[in-house]
C-alpha positions, 0 to 999 in steps of 0.5 A: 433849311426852309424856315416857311414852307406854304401848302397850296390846296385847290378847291376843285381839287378832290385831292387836294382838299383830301389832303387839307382835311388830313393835314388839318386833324393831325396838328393844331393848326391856327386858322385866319380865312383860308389861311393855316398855321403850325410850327413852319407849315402854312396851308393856304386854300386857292380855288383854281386849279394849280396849274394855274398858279403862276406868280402864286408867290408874289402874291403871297408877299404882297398878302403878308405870307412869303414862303421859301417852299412851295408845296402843290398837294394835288391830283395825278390823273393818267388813263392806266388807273395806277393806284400812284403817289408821285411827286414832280417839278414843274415847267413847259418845254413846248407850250402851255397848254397846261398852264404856264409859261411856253419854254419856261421851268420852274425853280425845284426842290430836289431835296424835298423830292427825295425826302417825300419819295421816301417817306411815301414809300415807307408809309405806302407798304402794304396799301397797293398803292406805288411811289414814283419820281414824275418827269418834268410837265405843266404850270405853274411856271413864273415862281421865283421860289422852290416848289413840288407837286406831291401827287395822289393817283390816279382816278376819283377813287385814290383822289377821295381815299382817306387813307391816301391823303393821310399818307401825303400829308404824313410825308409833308410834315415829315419833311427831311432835308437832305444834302444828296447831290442833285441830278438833272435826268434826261431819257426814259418814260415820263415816271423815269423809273431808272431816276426813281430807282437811283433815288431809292437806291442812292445817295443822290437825288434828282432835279429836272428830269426830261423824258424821251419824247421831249429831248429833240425839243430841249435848246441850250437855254433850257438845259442851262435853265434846268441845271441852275433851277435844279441846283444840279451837281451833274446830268444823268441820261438814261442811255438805253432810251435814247439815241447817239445824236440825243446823247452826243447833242445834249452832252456837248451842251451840258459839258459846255455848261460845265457839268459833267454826264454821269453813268449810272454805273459811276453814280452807283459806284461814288453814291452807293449806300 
């Protein structure tokens, strides 16, 4: 159980700070500077980017906050104007263009995924607005702690949608721990439709996922570093969406890790509700 978990808020972010503001009016929360108290959520106000946070929790100890969680409450921004809650982990399997190490991933929060999938789901009924596991992409990377991005998408309009960020910020207080077996995902889209679809559907849910396009750039060390950073139980692929070379390499790499690679038939026959 996370006994502290810190709520980072960028400035810049239309977003986040919508996502402040709703945090703010439902609770009683203690304020010292930027700083949020209530019960064992902290808000904590940066005023770059999150991208950009790397090391974010060093530097929290070293201000007297240490935290077990780390929740980047943040924009979605994509060219199809999706009306989009999401949530993701964080990490670069070429460079960082987007914040930030090359090659480097993350510590997740597999079971916080599930938790925020679901409640975003449920309180979303209605609004027009989907729910989606994200794959695997950008900064921060250098964190020692667990984190997520909860996401509102995907134009200005959602970003300022008082409503949509009285959804996120219901989601995050509501916060469920659950004990599902962790899956690492390889294959599929960059919203990993199959993988969010098993969430729903399942009793397991997901750490790291990797899609299609990335998979020829995935090494050993990197598959190895998404299976312990994901806490993982197994891999899953999307077999549709890749090829056999795909499928025969990262296999072999996963099972020389000691994991195995379950079907999504297998995962729907062990983890069907």
């Amino acid at each position: 159980m996370y006994s502290k978990i810190t709520i980072i808020c960028s400035a810049p972010d239309q977003a986040s700070m919508n996502i402040k503001e709703n945090l703010l009016a439902m609770c009683d929360w203690e304020c010292d500077g930027n700083v949020y108290e209530y019960d064992r959520f902290r808000i904590v106000e940066v005023d770059k980017l999150h991208i950009f946070c790397d090391h974010i929790d060093h530097e929290l100890v070293e201000r007297g906050l240490s935290t077990d969680l780390i929740i980047f409450a943040s924009k979605h921004k994509s060219d199809n104007n999706k009306r989009l809650f999401s949530a993701h982990f964080t990490g670069n399997v070429g460079d960082n263009k987007f914040g930030g190490n090359p090659h480097e991933l993350a510590p997740a929060a597999p079971q916080v995924l599930k938790s925020f999938l679901y409640s975003m789901r449920d309180l979303a009924t209605n609004t027009g607005y989907g729910v989606s596991m994200e794959s695997t992409h950008h900064g921060p990377t250098a964190l020692m702690v667990p984190s997520i991005y909860i996401e509102i998408g995907s134009t200005e309009n959602e970003w300022v949608d008082s409503g949509a960020g009285r959804i996120v910020a219901a989601a995050i207080l509501d916060l469920h721990e659950f004990d599902a077996p962790v899956a690492v995902g390889f294959g599929g889209g960059h919203y990993a439709h199959r993988q969010t679809k098993l969430i729903f559907e399942t009793t397991i849910t997901f750490g790291h996922n990797f899609p299609k396009y990335q998979l020829d750039s995935l090494d050993y060390s990197l598959i190895r570093d998404a299976m312990i950073k994901s806490d993982a139980d197994f891999a899953y692929f999307d077999r549709k969406s890749m090829n056999a070379a795909q499928r025969n390499r990262i296999r072999a790499i996963v099972e020389n890790l000691g994991y195995d690679v379950l079907r999504e038939s297998t995962i729907r026959e062990r983890f069907g509700r």
